[in-house]
Phi, psi and omega in degrees: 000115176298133165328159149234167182291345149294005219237123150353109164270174205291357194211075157318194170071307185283343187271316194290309202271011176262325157310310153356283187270009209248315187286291151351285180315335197256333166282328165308320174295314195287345185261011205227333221284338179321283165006303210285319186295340179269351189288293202302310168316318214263313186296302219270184180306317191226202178288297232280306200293355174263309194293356156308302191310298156335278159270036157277323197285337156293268188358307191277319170295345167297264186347320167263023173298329177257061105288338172303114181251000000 
């Protein structure tokens, strides 16, 4: 029987440390994202392609949350 998104998983332990780094990421990103945007303000031509950059560059690190140390 395939799992469903209501269903316990089988390995609590693995859901917790992928909240874990997921929660770590979200403190980091709220603490840095002034940062992340002035970066980004300095390369491309306007507002709308730094702020894309951002997030594609949150995006990708969600997506890699668990390579996140």
């Amino acid at each position: 029987m395939a799992a469903t998104a209501l269903q316990r998983s089988p390995e609590p332990v693995a859901v917790e440390r992928y909240q874990s780094k997921v929660q770590e990421l979200t403190e980091v990103i709220n603490h840095h994202s002034a940062r992340y945007r002035r970066i980004a303000l300095g390369h491309p031509s306007n507002l709308a392609d730094a702020e894309d950059a951002v997030q594609d560059a949150l995006l990708s690190a969600l997506t890699h949350v668990h390579q996140f140390r």
